[in-house]
N, C-alpha and C positions, 0 to 999 in steps of 0.2 A: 465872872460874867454869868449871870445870869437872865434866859430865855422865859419872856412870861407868854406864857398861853391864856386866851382867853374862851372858852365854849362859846359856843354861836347859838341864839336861840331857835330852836325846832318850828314846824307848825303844828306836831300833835307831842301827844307824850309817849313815851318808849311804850309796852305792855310791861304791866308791873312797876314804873317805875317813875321818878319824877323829872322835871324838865327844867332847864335853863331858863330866863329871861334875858333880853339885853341888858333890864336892867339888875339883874341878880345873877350874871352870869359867874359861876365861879372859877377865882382864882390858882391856876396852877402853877410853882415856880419848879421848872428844868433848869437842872444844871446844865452847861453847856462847859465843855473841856476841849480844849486844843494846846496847839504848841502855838505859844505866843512871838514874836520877834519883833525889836523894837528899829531894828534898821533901816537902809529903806531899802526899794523892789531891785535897785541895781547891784546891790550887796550880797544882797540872798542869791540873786543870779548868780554871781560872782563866785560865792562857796559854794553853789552847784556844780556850776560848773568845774571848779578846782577837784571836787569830791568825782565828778564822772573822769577825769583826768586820772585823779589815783586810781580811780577801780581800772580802768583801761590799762596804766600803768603794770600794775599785779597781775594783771593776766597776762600780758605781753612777756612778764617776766618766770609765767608760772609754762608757760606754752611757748614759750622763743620764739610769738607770733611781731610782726614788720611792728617797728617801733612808732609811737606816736609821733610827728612830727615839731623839732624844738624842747625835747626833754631827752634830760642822762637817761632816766631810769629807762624810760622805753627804746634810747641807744643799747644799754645793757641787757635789756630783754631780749634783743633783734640781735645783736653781733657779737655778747661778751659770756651771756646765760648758758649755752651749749656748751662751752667750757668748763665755765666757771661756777656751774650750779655746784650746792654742795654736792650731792652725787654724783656730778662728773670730776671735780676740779682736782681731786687725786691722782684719777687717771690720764686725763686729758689737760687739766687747768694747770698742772705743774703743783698745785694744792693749793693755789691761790683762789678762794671764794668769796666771789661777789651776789650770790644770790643764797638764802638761806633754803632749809627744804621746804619751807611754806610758802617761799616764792617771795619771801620779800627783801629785800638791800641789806645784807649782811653789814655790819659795821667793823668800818677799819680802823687799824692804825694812823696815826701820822705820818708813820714811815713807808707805811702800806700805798695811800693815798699819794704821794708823793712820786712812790714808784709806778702806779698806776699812770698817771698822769705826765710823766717821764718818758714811760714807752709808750702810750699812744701819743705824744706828741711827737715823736721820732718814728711813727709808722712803724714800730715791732711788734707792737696788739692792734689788732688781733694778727694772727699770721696768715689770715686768709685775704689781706689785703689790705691798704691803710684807710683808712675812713675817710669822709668826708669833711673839710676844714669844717664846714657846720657843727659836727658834731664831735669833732676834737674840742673843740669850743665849749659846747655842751657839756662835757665830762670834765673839762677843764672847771669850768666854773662850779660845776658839782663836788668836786674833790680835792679843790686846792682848800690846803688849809683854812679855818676862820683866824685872827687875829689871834682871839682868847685860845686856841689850839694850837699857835705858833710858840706861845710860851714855855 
């Protein structure tokens, strides 16, 4: 893309210097740079919003601040991270780590995920109390295996 400018003619001349016309005014071409997107405005919304979701998410799980509402991750931020952060889950978490030290979703096993999702559905995780079916739900759907993982 390219921005053309056009000078606009004066009513006197600079001191020292010379002047435009309308009809001679000269041509400057600006480049003009941005970030292009070819989707449409509901889309863009759309990964905005998904992207303010993760970042809420990270902090919830870096700070074990009240979980987003309708997401694992910010369920494990809010009731599982105290535990189960790398730096507690030794002493506290049994050594089972659901939160990395940068604060983000440790990756499990199959077996892991499994077991997870075993004891919170049985109300054994957390031991402070059994969650809300919403959000057995939630972590349910988060950590049950995919198909291609089931193999």
């Amino acid at each position: 893309m390219v921005v053309l400018l056009v000078a606009a003619a004066t009513s006197s001349p600079p001191a020292g210097g010379t002047y435009a016309t309308a009809d001679h005014a000269p041509t400057v071409l600006v480049p003009a740079y941005g970030p292009a997107f070819s989707g449409s405005d509901d889309l863009l919304k759309q990964i905005l919003g998904e992207l303010k979701g993760l970042r809420g998410d990270v902090q919830a799980m870096r700070g074990g601040a009240v979980a987003p509402a309708g997401n694992a991750v910010g369920v494990i931020g809010a009731r599982c991270a105290s535990c189960h952060k790398a730096e507690t889950a030794e002493d506290r978490g049994g050594g089972f780590v659901l939160v990395e030290k940068d604060g983000t979703p440790a990756e499990l096993s199959l077996s892991e995920k499994r077991r997870l999702v075993r004891l919170v559905g049985k109300g054994e995780m957390p031991p402070s109390g059994k969650l809300a079916e919403a959000e057995v739900k939630q972590l349910s759907d988060y950590f049950t295996p995919s198909p291609q993982e089931k193999k």
